[in-house]
C-alpha positions in Angstrom: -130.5 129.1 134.0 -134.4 129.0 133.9 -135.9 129.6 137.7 -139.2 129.0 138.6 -139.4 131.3 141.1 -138.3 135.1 141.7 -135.3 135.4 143.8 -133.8 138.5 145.8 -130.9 138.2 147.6 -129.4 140.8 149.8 -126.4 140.6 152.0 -126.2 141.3 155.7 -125.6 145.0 157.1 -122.7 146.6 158.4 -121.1 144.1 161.1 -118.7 144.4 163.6 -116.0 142.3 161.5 -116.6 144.8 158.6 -116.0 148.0 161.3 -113.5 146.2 163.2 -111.6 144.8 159.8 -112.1 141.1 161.0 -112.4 138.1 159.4 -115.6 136.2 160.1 -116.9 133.1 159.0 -117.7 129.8 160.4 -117.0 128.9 163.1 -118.3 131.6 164.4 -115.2 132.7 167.0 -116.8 135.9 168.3 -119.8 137.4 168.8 -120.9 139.5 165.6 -123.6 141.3 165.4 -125.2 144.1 163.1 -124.1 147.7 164.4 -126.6 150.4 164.9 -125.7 151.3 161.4 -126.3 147.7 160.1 -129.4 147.7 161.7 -130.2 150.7 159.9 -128.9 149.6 156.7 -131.7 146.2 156.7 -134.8 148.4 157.6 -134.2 150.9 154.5 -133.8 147.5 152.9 -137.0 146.0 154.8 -138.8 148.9 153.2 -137.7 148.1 150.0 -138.5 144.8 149.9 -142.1 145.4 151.1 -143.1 146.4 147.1 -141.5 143.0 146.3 -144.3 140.9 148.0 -142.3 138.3 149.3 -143.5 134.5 150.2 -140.2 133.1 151.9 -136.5 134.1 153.7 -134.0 132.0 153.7 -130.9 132.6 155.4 -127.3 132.1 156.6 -127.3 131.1 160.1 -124.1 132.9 161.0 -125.4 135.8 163.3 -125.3 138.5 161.7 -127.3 137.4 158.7 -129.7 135.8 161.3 -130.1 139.5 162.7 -130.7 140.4 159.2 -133.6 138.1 158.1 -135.2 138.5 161.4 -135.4 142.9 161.1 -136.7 141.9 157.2 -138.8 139.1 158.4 -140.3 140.9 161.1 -141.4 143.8 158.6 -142.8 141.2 156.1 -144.4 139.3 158.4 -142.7 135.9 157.4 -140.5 133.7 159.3 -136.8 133.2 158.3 -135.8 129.5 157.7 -131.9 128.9 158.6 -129.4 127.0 155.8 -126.3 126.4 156.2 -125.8 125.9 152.9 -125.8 130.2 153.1 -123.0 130.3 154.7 -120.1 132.9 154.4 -117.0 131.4 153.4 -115.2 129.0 155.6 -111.6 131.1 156.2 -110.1 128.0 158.1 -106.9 129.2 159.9 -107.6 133.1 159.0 -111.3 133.4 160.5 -110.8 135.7 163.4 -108.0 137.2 162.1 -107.5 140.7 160.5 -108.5 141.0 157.0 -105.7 142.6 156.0 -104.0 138.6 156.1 -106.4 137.9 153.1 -104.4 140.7 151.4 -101.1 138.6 152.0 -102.6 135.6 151.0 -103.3 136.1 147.8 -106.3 135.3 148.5 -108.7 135.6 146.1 -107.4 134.2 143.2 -105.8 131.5 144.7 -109.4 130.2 146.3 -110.4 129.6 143.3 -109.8 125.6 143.0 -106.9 125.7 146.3 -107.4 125.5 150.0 -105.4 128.2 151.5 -104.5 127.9 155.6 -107.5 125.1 155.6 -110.3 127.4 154.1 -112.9 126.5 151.8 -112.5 127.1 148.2 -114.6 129.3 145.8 -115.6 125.7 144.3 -116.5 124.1 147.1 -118.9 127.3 147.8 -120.5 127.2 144.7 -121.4 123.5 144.8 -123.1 124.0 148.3 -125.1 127.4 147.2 -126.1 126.3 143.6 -127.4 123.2 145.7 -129.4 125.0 147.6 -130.5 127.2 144.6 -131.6 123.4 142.6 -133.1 122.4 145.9 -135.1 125.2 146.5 -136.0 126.0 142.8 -137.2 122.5 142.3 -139.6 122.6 145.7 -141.3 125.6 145.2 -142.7 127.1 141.5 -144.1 130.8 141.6 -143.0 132.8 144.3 -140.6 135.5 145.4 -137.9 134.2 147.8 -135.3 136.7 149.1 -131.7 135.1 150.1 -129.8 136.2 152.5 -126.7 135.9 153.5 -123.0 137.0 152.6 -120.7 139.1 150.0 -119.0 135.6 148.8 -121.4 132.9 148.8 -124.5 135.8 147.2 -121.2 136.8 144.1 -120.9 133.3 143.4 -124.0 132.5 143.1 -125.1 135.5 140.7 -122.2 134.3 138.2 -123.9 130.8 138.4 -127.5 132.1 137.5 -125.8 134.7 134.8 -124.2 131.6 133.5 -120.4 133.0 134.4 -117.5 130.3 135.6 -115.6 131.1 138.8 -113.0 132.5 136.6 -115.5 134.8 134.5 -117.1 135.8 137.4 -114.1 136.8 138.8 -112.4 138.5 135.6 -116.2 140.2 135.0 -116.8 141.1 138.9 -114.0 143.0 140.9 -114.5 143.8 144.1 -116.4 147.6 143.8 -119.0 145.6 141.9 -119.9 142.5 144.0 -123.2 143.3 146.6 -123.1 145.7 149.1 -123.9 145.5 152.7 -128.0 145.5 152.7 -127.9 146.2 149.4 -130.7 144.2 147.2 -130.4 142.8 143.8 -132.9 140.4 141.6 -131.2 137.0 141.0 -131.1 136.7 136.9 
């Protein structure tokens, strides 16, 4: 895919879902903000992204992405705009439950094309981030937007750009090689 603009995305520190081994999506069921740590995690991030020269955020609205494109935002001096579009995944019946229940669930694999426990499938993410992607790709030409938002929607979205299927992506992507909390990557 040809983009008209640069694109960073980065995904949202350490939460208290990821300490607390919690499953988090929307809606959001319990107050989840960045830890100290997380905190920490963006501004090394912040600093980062400064030699970027970046002309837009745009974010998840879940909270702890917010938190996350505020602490950048503030150190770049730009404003974060909200879509919900960013969105982590919607769990259905397992958001706010431990994680280990994805385990059981087969999750991953299974979300590919099937709703599991009324969640949102891996297809149904990628139509709603590549939109936004078109969207924002078509509006703007020349600048350097950074993404942020979360582990899921950010993977899926790489293996669109790269030109990967769910299924390559997958297959080409496990788990140890997906984004990192705060970490940074170019979209390309």
């Amino acid at each position: 895919m040809k983009l008209n603009n640069t694109y960073y995305i980065l995904r949202h520190g350490e939460a208290v879902s990821n300490v607390k081994q919690v499953v988090s999506s929307w809606p959001e069921k319990f107050k989840n903000p960045l830890t100290q740590h997380g905190k920490e995690m963006v501004m090394a991030a912040a600093e980062m992204l400064k030699e970027k020269k970046i002309d837009m955020i745009f974010t998840s609205p879940l909270l702890r992405a917010k938190e996350t494109a505020r602490i950048v935002g503030k150190e770049l001096n730009i404003q974060p705009k909200f879509d919900k579009r960013l969105r982590e995944v919607g769990f259905g019946a397992v958001n706010g439950r431990p994680a280990e229940e994805l385990l059981y669930l087969g999750f991953e694999k299974e979300r590919l094309k099937n709703s599991i426990k009324r969640s949102e499938t891996y297809g149904d993410v990628l139509k709603r981030v590549y939109a936004f992607l078109k969207e924002t790709d078509k509006k703007y030409k020349g600048k350097t937007i950074l993404i942020v938002s979360h582990q899921c929607p950010l993977w899926i979205l790489e293996n669109k750009v790269r030109g990967f299927s769910l299924v390559e992506g997958l297959k080409m992507n496990p788990k140890e090689k997906r984004i990192g909390k705060a970490e940074v990557r170019e979209l390309k």
